[in-house]
Each structure stands twice: as structure tokens, then as C-alpha cells.
C-alpha positions as CSV (number, residue, x, y, z in Angstrom):
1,X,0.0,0.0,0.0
2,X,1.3,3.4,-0.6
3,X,1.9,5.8,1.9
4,X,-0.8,8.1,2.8
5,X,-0.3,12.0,1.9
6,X,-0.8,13.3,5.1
7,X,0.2,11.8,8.4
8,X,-1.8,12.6,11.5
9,X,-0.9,11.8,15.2
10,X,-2.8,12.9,18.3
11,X,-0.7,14.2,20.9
12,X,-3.3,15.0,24.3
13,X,-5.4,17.7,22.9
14,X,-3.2,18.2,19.8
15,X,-3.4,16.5,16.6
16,X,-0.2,17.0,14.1
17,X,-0.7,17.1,10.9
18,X,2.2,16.2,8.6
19,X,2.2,16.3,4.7
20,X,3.8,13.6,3.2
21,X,4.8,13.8,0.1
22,X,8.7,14.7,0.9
23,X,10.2,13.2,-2.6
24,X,8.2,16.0,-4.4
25,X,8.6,18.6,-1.6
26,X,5.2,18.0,-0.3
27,X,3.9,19.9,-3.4
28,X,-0.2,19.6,-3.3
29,X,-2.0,17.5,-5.5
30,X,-5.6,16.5,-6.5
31,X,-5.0,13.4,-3.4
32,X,-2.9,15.8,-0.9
33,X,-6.4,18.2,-0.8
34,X,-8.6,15.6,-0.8
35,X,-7.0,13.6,2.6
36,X,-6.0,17.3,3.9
37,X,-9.2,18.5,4.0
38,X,-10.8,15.5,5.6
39,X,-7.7,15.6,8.2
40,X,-8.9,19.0,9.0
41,X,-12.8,18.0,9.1
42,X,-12.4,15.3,11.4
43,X,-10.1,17.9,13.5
44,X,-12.6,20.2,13.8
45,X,-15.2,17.7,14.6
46,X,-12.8,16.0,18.0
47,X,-14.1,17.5,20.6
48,X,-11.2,16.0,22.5
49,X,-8.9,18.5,20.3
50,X,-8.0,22.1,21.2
51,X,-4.8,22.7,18.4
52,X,-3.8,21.7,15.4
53,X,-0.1,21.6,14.1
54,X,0.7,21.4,10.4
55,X,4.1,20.3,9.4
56,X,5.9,18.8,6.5
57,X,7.8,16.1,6.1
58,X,11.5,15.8,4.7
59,X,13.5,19.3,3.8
60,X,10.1,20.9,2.7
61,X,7.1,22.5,4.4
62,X,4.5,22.9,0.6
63,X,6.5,24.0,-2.7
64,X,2.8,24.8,-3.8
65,X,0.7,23.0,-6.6
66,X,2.5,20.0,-8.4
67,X,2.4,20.7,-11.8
68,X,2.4,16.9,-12.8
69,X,-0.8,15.9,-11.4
70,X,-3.2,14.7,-13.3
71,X,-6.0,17.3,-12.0
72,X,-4.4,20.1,-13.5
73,X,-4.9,18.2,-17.1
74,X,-7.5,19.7,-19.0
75,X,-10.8,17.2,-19.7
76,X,-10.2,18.2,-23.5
77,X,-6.8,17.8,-23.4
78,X,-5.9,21.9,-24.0
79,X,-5.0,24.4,-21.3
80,X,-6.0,23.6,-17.9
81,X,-8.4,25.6,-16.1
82,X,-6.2,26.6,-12.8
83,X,-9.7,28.2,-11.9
84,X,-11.4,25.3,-10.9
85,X,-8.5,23.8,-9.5
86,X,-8.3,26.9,-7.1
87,X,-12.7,26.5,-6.7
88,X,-12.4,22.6,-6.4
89,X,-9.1,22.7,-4.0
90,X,-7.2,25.8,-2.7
91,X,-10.7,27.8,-1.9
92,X,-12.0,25.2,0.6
93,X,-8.6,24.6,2.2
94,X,-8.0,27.8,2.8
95,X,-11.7,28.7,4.6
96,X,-11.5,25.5,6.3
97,X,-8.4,27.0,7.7
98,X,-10.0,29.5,8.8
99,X,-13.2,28.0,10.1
100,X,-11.4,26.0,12.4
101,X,-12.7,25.7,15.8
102,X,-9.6,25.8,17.5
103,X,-6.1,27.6,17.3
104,X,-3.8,26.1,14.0
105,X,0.1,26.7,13.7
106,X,2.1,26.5,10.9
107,X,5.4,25.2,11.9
108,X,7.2,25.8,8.5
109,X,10.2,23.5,8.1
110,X,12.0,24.2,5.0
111,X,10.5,26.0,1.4
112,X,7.1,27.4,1.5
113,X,6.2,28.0,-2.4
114,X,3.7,29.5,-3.8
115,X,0.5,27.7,-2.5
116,X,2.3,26.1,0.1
117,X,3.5,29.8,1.7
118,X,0.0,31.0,1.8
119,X,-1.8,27.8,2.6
120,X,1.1,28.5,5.9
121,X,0.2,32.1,6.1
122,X,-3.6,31.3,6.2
123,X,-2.8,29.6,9.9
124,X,-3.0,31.2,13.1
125,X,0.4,31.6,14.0
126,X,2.8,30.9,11.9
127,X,6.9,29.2,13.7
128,X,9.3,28.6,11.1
129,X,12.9,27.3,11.2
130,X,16.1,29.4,10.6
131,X,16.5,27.3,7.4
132,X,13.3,27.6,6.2
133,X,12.1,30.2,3.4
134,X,9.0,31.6,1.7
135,X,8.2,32.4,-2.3
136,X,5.5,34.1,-4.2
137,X,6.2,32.0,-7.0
138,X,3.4,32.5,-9.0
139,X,4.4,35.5,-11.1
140,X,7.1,32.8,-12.6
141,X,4.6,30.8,-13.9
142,X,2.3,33.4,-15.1
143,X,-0.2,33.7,-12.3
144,X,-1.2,35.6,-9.2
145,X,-0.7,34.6,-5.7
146,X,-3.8,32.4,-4.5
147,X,-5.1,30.0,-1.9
148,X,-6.0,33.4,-0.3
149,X,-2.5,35.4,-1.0
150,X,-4.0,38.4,-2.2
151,X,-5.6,38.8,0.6
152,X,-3.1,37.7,3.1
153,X,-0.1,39.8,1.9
154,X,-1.0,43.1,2.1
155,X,-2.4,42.7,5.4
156,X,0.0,40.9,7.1
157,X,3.1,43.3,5.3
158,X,1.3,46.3,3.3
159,X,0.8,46.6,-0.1
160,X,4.8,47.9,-1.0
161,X,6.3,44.9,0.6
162,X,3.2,42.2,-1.3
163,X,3.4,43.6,-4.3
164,X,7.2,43.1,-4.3
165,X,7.6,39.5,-2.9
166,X,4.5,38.8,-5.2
167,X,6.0,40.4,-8.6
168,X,9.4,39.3,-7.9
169,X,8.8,35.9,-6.6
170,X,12.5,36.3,-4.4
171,X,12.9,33.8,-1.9
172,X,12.7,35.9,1.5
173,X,14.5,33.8,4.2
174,X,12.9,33.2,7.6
175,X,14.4,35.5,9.7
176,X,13.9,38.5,7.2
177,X,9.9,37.0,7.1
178,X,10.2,37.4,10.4
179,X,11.2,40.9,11.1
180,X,9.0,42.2,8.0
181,X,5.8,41.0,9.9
182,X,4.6,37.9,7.5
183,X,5.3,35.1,10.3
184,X,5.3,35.2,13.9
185,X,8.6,33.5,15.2
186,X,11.7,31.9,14.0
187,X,13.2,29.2,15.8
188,X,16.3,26.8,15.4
189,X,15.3,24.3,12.4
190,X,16.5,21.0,15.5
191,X,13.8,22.4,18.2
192,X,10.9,23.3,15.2
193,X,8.1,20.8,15.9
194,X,8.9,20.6,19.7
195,X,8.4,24.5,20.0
196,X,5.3,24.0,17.8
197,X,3.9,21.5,19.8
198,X,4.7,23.5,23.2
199,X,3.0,26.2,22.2
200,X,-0.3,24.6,20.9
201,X,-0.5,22.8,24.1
202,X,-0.4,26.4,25.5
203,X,-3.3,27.3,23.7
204,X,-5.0,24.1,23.8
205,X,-5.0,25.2,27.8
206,X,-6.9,28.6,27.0
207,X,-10.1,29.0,25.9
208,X,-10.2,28.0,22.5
209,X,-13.7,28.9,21.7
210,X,-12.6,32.6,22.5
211,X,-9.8,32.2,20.6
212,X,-11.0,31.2,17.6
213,X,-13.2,34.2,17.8
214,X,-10.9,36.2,18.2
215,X,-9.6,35.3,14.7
216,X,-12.9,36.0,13.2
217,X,-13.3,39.2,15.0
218,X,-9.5,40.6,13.6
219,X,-10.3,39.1,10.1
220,X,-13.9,40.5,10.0
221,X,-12.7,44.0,11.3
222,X,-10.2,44.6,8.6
223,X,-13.1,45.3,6.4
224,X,-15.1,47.9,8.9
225,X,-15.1,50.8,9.8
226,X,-14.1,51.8,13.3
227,X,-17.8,52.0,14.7
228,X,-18.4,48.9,13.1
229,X,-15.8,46.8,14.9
230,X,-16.8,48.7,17.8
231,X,-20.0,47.2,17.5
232,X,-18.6,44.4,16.0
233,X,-16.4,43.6,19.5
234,X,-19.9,44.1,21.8
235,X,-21.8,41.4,19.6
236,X,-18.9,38.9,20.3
237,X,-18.3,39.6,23.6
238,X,-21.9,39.2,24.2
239,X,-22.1,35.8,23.4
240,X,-18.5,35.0,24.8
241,X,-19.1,36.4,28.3
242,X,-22.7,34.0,28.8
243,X,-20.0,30.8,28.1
244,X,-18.9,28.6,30.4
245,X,-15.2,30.0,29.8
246,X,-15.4,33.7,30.9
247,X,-17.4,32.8,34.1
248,X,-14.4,29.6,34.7
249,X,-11.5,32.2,34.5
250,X,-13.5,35.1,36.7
251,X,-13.8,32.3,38.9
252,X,-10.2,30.9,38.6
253,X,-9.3,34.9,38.8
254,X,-10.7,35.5,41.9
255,X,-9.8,31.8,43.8
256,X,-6.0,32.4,42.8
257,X,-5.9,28.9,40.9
258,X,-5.7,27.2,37.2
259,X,-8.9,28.1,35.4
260,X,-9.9,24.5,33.5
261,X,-11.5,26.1,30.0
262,X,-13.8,23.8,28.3
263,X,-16.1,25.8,25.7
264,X,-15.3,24.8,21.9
């Protein structure tokens, strides 16, 4: 039997999710989304879990769509329609991404390419090692950033700095993606998935629920205006503060011990 293209392992309340395609550079194809997505679904529907890590194996996190796979070929045989391969593949994965009930890292272990950087970027939080890089290699190819690029980039690094990496397609190293704002931390490549894992059972210790709201609230701010967030914030924190999780750390607050945060 052949391998399977993504590996997942439950660690407590955190499942690790590993691609698995290291000969090709865990590049994405038609198989990769298909057992990806259902890794995530069945994530999202443990109530036992509370994180999710996304690795890669081998020297590569995602160098992006594989070019070889038979679901870019065109039906007719002529030029394939990267349309629906973004509408049957890359659009799902990343709002599943973003739908997800509970706090996912990227911990980014060598190239992230094209779809694999943004599929990365997408995530919560975002740990890469020293020796691992990011390209917008899509203007090589002829195309535009996607699986949710265009939006990403300039938010996360302003429109000077995406249109650059996104018209050049350099290869910005991790430390410099790190200072310019598009990832969170850099860490030695040896402690990586160790670091990832520490921190997601950090999180998987807070309350989840409100953290996954608070991912929604950021992302659905960024297109209001200030009264709107305002009001925005109230709506959320109306339905937050009747959970079990606000009234367990008042509680914890107030009897000086460990609040235990159970709301999903």
C-alpha cells in the first residue's frame, strides 16, 4: 500500500498534521487536498482536540501545486483551467483553515512556495525554522498569488512589501519574514516541531472557543469601519461572556488557581 499523503498523530489535545509527500517537496495534488481536507474536518469535529499543528515532512514544508498531477490536465486535453483547481481545492482549504474551531500553527520546516507559503500564512500563527524560506512563486509561472494570497499579503506586510515578494517571486528567508511581519517567530530548524507543539498545548490550555473568535473578530474587522468593529467587539463579547469559559476564568481569577477552559 502506498503511503498516505498526510500523516496525522494525536498528541493529548493536539493532533499533528504532517504532509507527506517529501520526494516531491510536499507539493499539493488532487490526493494531498482531498486527505488534507478531511484531516482538517475530522479535527474540527474531535471534541477531544484544542490545536492543530501542520508540518511537513522531509527538507520541505509545501512548494505549492504540483504541476504533474493529473488534476491540473485539462478534460479536452488543452489548457488547464487553474480556476477550478483553485474552486475545487485551494478555496475550501484555505476557509477550512479559517473555520477551524480551534487555534492552528504552521510550523514551517523548509521551502514554502507558492501555494504552500499562503496555505502556511492562512494559519493562526505561523513558527518557522532558521533554514526555512518563503516564495510568491506564482508571477514565474504566469499567475497571481492564491489559496488566499491576495488577501493575506498586504495585510500581514502592506501593499509595497506584497506587491514586491508577489512580482518578484525572491525567496525571503525566515528571519527576514520574520522581522517584515509575515510570520510570527523563527526558531532553530533541531527544536521546530517541539516549539510547535509547546505552544499549541499552551493554547490548547486557553479558551479555544474565544480564541478562535478572536480570529474571526481581527479578520472581519479589517473590512469595517471603526464604529463597526466597535460594534462588532460588543456582539462577540456578548455571546462569549454567557459561556462557560469567561465565568471559569472570573472564577479561577478570583480563587487564585488554574482556570480549566472547556467551551469549543
Amino acid at each position: 500500500m502506498s503511503e498516505p499523503n498526510v500523516l496525522a498523530e494525536t498528541r493529548g489535545a493536539v493532533r499533528v498534521l504532517t504532509l507527506n509527500r517529501p520526494a516531491a517537496l510536499n507539493s499539493f495534488t488532487s490526493a494531498m487536498h482531498a486527505e488534507l481536507l478531511a484531516a482538517l474536518d475530522a479535527a474540527a469535529a474531535d471534541a477531544a482536540l484544542r490545536a492543530v499543528v501542520v508540518t511537513g515532512a522531509g527538507r520541505g514544508f509545501c512548494a505549492g501545486q504540483d504541476l504533474t498531477d493529473p488534476g491540473m490536465a485539462a478534460a479536452d486535453g488543452g489548457a488547464p483551467d487553474v480556476g477550478a483547481v483553485i474552486e475545487r481545492h485551494y478555496r475550501p482549504l484555505a476557509l477550512r483553515v479559517r473555520a477551524m474551531p480551534v487555534p492552528v500553527i504552521a510550523a514551517v520546516n523548509g521551502v514554502a512556495a507558492g501555494a504552500g507559503a499562503n496555505f502556511a500564512l492562512g494559519c493562526d500563527i505561523v513558527l518557522a525554522a532558521r533554514g526555512a524560506s518563503f516564495i510568491q512563486a506564482f508571477s514565474r509561472i504566469g499567475l497571481v498569488p492564491d489559496c488566499g494570497g491576495t488577501w493575506l499579503l498586504p495585510r500581514l506586510v502592506g501593499r509595497a512589501r506584497a506587491l514586491a515578494l508577489a512580482m518578484t517571486g525572491d525567496k525571503l528567508a525566515a528571519d527576514e519574514a520574520e522581522r517584515i511581519g509575515l510570520i510570527w517567530r523563527v526558531v532553530d530548524d533541531a527544536v521546530l516541531i517541539d516549539e510547535a507543539i509547546a505552544l499549541a498545548e499552551r493554547l490548547a490550555a486557553m479558551p479555544v472557543r474565544a480564541l478562535a473568535e478572536t480570529r474571526r473578530a481581527l479578520d472581519d474587522a479589517s473590512t469595517l469601519d471603526y464604529g463597526d468593529a466597535l460594534a462588532l467587539e460588543a456582539r462577540v463579547q456578548r455571546e462569549l461572556g454567557r459561556a462557560n469559559d469567561f465565568a471559569e476564568g472570573v472564577a479561577a481569577f478570583f480563587a487564585k488557581r488554574a482556570p480549566r477552559f472547556r467551551d469549543r
